[in-house]
C-alpha positions in Angstrom: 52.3 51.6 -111.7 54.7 52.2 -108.4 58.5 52.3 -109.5 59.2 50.1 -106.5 60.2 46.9 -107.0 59.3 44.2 -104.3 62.7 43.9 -101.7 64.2 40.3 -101.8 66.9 38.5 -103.4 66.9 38.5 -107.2 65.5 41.9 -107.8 67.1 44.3 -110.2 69.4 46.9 -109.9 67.3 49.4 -111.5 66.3 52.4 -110.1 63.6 51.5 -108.2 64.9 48.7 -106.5 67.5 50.9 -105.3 64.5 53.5 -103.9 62.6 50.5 -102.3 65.5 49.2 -100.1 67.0 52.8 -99.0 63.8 54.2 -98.4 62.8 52.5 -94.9 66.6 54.1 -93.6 65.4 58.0 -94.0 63.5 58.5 -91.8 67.5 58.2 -89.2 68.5 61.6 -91.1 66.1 63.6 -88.8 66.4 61.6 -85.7 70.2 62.2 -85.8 70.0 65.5 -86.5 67.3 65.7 -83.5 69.9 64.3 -81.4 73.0 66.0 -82.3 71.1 68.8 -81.9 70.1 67.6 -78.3 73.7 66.5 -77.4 74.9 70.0 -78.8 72.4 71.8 -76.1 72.8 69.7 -73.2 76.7 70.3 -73.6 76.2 73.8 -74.0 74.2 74.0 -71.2 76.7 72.0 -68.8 79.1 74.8 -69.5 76.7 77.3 -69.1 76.2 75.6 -65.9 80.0 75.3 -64.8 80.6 79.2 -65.9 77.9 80.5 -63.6 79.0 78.1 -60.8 82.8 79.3 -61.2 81.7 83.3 -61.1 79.8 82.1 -58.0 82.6 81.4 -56.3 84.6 83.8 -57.3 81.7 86.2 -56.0 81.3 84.5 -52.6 84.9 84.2 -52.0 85.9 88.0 -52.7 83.3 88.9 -50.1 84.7 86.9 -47.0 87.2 88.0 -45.2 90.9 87.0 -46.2 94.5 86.8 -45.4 94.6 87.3 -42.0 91.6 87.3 -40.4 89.9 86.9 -36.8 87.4 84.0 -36.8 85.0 83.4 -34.0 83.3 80.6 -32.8 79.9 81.1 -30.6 77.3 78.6 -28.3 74.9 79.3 -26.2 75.7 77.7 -22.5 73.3 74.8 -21.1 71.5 75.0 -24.7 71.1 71.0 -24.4 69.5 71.4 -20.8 67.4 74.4 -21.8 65.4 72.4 -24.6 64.9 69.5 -22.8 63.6 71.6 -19.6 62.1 74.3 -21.3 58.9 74.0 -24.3 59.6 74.0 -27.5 58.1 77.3 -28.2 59.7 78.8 -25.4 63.8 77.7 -26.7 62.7 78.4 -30.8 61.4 82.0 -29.7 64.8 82.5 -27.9 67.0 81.2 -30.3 65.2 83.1 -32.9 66.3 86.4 -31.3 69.8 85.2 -30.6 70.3 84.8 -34.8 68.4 88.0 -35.6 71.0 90.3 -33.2 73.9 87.8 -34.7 73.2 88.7 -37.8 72.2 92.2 -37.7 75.0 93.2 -36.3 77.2 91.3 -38.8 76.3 93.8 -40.7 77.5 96.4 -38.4 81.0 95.0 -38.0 82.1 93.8 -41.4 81.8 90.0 -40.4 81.3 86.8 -42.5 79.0 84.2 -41.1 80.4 81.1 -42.2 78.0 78.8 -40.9 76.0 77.5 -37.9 75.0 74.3 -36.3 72.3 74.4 -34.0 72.8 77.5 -31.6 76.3 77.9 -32.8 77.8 80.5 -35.4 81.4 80.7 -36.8 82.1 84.2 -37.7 84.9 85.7 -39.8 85.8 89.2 -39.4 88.4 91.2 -41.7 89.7 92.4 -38.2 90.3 91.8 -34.9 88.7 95.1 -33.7 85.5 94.2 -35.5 85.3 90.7 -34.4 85.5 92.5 -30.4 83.2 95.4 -31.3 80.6 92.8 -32.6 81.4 90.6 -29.2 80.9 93.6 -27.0 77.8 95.0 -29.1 76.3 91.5 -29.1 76.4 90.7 -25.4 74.6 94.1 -24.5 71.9 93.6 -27.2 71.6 90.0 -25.4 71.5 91.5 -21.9 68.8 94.3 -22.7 66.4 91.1 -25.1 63.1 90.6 -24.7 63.3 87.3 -23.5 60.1 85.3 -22.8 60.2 85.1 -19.0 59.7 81.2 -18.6 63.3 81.6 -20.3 64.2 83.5 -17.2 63.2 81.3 -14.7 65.9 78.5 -16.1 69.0 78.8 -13.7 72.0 80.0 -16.6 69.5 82.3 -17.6 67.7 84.6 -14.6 68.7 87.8 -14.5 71.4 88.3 -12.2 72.3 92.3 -10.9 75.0 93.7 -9.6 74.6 94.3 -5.9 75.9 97.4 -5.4 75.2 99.3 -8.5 72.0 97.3 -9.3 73.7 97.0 -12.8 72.0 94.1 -14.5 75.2 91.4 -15.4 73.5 88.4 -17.1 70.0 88.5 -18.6 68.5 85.7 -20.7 70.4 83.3 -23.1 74.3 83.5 -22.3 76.4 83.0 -25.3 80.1 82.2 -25.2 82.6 83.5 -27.7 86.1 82.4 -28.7 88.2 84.3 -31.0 91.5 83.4 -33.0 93.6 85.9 -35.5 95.5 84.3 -38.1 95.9 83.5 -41.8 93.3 81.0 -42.8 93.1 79.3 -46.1 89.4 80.0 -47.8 88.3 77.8 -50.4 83.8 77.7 -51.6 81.9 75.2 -49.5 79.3 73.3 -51.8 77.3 71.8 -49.3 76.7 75.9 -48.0 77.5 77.7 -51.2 79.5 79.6 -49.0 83.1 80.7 -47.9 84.8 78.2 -45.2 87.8 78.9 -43.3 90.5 75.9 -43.3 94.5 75.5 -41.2 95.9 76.3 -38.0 93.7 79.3 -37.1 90.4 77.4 -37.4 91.8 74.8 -35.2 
């Protein structure tokens, strides 16, 4: 015969009425060990989380440029005019080709690209010499591009030659470029999980 003794008021205190009303509470022992055990990995994982974020950022700022730097600020002239005039094809081909010699020769002159929005970069450089060797090198890559020649026939961007040396001057896209030296404040953007420049130099 079972040792449990129906549950109710007026049952014994013998060991089987003591079975019979615990019993329905064990099966909480492994669902709070599940849980603790899930609460333990979830916290252990938010801090695995936070320590890889925080060398991230340590990472991304040791590789931009800092103290005093030369930042530089880029956009291509009549851009608005030149997608509403010229297909679609036509302005993302070009604008294609301006980023690729941007950021090749980033590479060749030590500089940072910080961001960009729409044709526009901002640049830091760890110098002012590279940030003007970069300028210089861009504007001859941008003169000697293979621009599409429906590009060409858009007013700001024809070729136009020198008449007396038949030098060519202005050739496709033309890009303007500001430049300011100065110490800058860096601090780890989220939004780009990279470097961004902040103070009086930026503005």
């Amino acid at each position: 015969a079972s040792s449990c003794v129906p549950c109710g008021s007026g049952q014994g205190s013998g060991v089987g009425a003591w079975a019979c009303v615990d019993q329905p509470k064990a099966w909480l022992i492994p669902v709070v060990i599940v849980l603790s055990l899930v609460v333990v990995a979830l916290l252990g994982l938010t801090i695995l989380v936070k320590v890889l974020q925080a060398r991230r950022r340590r990472r991304v700022i040791a590789a931009a440029p800092q103290g005093k730097v030369t930042l530089m600020f880029t956009d291509v002239q009549d851009s608005t005019a030149l997608w509403d005039t010229m297909p679609a094809g036509v302005m993302k081909a070009a604008l294609e080709l301006h980023n690729q010699i941007f950021r090749q020769l980033l590479v060749k002159h030590r500089g940072y690209e910080v961001k960009t929005e729409g044709d526009a970069f901002m640049i830091a450089f760890w110098t002012a010499d590279d940030a003007v060797q970069f300028a210089v090198d861009a504007q001859l890559r941008l003169l000697t591009a293979p621009w599409d020649p429906q590009l060409l026939e858009f007013p700001s961007c024809s070729r136009v030659m020198d008449p007396s040396s038949r030098t060519v001057l202005f050739n496709g896209l033309r890009v303007r470029m500001g430049m300011n030296t100065g110490e800058a404040d860096v601090e780890f953007c989220a939004e780009t999980l990279k470097a961004d420049y902040f103070g009086q130099t930026v503005n």
